[in-house]
Phi, psi and omega in degrees: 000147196234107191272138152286167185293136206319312198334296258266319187244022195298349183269352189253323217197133182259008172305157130236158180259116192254138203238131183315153197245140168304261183011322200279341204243301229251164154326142161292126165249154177305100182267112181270137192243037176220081206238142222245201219287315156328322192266324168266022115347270177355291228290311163330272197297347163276353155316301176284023161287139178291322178296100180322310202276338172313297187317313184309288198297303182338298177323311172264346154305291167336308199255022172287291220253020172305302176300350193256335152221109192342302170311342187296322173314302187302318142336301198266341169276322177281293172339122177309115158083338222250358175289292183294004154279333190269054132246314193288357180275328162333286195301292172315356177264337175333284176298005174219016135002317188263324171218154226267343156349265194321307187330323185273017216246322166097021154329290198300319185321299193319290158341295180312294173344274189318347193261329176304304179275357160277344169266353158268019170260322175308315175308299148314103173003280204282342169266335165314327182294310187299314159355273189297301169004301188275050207336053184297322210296331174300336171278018167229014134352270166347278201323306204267356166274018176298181185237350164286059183355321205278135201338270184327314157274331152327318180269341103054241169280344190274317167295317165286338155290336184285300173295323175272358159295310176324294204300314177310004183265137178281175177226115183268019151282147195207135178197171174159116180201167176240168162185170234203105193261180172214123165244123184048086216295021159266349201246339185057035175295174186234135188221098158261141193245145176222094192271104200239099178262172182197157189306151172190154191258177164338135196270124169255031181264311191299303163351276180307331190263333191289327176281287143027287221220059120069037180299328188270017161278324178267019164266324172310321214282324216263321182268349167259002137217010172305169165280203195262007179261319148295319177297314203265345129329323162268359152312311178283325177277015142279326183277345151308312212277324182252012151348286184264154200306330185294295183295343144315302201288351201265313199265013188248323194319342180230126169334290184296333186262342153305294166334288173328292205298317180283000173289336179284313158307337186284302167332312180290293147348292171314284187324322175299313206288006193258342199275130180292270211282082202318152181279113180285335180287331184274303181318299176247047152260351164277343156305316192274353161282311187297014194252300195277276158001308203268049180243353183237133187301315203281000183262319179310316176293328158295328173308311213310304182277309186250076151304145156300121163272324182300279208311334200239353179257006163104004177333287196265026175308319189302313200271340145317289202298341164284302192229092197315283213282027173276326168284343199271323184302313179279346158306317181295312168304318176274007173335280163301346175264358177267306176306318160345293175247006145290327172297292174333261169005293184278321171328314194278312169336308176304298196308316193305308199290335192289293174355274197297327198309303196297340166260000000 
């Protein structure tokens, strides 16, 4: 199993979240594991090989050693054809999406991989930009609306829910250096990359686009019948989303599109409650969207009329109680909507007793 990086839930949960591995569908291949600048050049131009199995490994080495070096995005974004070969392997899964057949086939291990290097390209600042730029995320659209369940496509959506979390992630690095690459030692290009990450909050670019072009319809898809490792990837990219004043105001601005959302936490909320071992990590990314949600007045007033009963009727006390100040947090936020409904509450509680007292 290949745990993504704590980072993706370090502000919720000390929890990890862990993701089906390529390994588990395809052959072991040999993973070199200290492997220096050359051998991944190398590793790059044999993504374009005829041999399967040379490409296979090149692939999986790559997506070993993604997290370990930085330059790598930007290689693989510079690098001649090989953006368009990692799209046509995308692409090529298209017509067979719809039924769980193709699964056993060993297609998708390949796919995932490509969706594994498209998410430390989402990531990087500066190939994030060509990223969005390149509107790539439509090619991956598809993915998270599959209708299927079953393991492989599941990973699937979960790998394509993954690059657009990647993109929503700040970045805690600071680097700057050039350097001077050859890629595809037959053609002998010169590449210098001069690569500067810097501390940075949310790409609201990232936001923006995601808001655009309608990500959060194929994330309901991904929180009404994904696992439970698709749901809280897509959880988390909401909750980046209401992160910022843009993206709060984008999901409040309409009634209905408030309603949907919190109708989908309340799903959630069930779906918790259903679990012998509840996910700590999916709870308090559904705390911290309603945390986030009761900061806008016009959201508040809906909490205000549908409070989450769950969060407040002790469903979920254990899960407080691991992390008191998350709970100490969501008290504050929530604040006016629990007097709210202790008021409700004891008002009717009042009216009843009179009711009877006068009769």
């Amino acid at each position: 199993m290949a745990n993504l990086p704590d980072s993706l839930y370090e502000d919720y949960s000390t929890s990890k979240l862990t993701l089906p591995s390529a390994s588990s569908f395809a052959p072991t291949t040999t993973v070199v594991p200290f492997p220096d600048m050359d051998t991944i050049i190398q590793w790059i131009n044999d993504l374009h090989n005829e041999i399967p199995f040379v490409s296979n490994s090149a692939l999986q080495n790559l997506v070993t050693h993604r997290n370990t070096y930085e330059i790598l995005p930007l290689l693989l974004w510079k690098s001649p054809c090989t953006m368009t070969m990692m799209l046509q392997e995308i692409v090529k899964i298209y017509p067979h999406i719809s039924t769980p057949v193709h699964s056993r086939e060993g297609k998708p291990p390949r796919a995932y991989n490509i969706l594994l290097l498209f998410q430390c390209i989402a990531h990087y600042p500066e190939t994030r930009g060509y990223f969005l730029k390149a509107e790539m995320p439509h090619y991956l659209f598809p993915l998270m609306d599959i209708n299927l369940t079953d393991k492989p496509i599941e990973c699937l959506r979960l790998g394509a829910l993954g690059v657009l979390a990647h993109m929503l992630k700040a970045v805690h690095t600071v680097v700057s250096f050039s350097f001077t690459a050859y890629i595809f030692v037959t053609k002998r290009l010169n590449i210098i990359l001069n690569i500067s990450l810097v501390l940075q909050p949310i790409d609201g670019a990232a936001v923006r686009f995601l808001m655009d072009n309608g990500a959060l319809r194929y994330c309901t898809k991904a929180i009404e019948i994904g696992s439970t490792e698709s749901k809280t990837v897509s959880v988390f990219i909401l909750n980046k989303i209401l992160s910022t004043n843009e993206g709060l105001q984008y999901c409040c601005v309409l009634a209905d599109r408030f309603f949907l959302i919190d109708g989908l936490l309340k799903k959630l909320l069930v779906y918790l409650s259903s679990m012998t071992n509840p996910s700590p990590s999916l709870f308090n990314l559904i705390a911290g969207c309603y945390a986030k949600l009761s900061q806008k007045p016009r959201a508040r007033e809906g909490l205000w009329r549908f409070p989450p009963v769950m969060l407040l009727n002790g469903t979920f006390a254990s899960l407080f109680a691991v992390r008191l100040e998350l709970f100490l947090e969501l008290c504050m936020d929530l604040v006016k909507i629990q007097i709210v409904f202790v008021c409700v509450f004891l008002r009717r509680r009042t009216q009843t007793l009179l009711t009877t007292v006068s009769s």
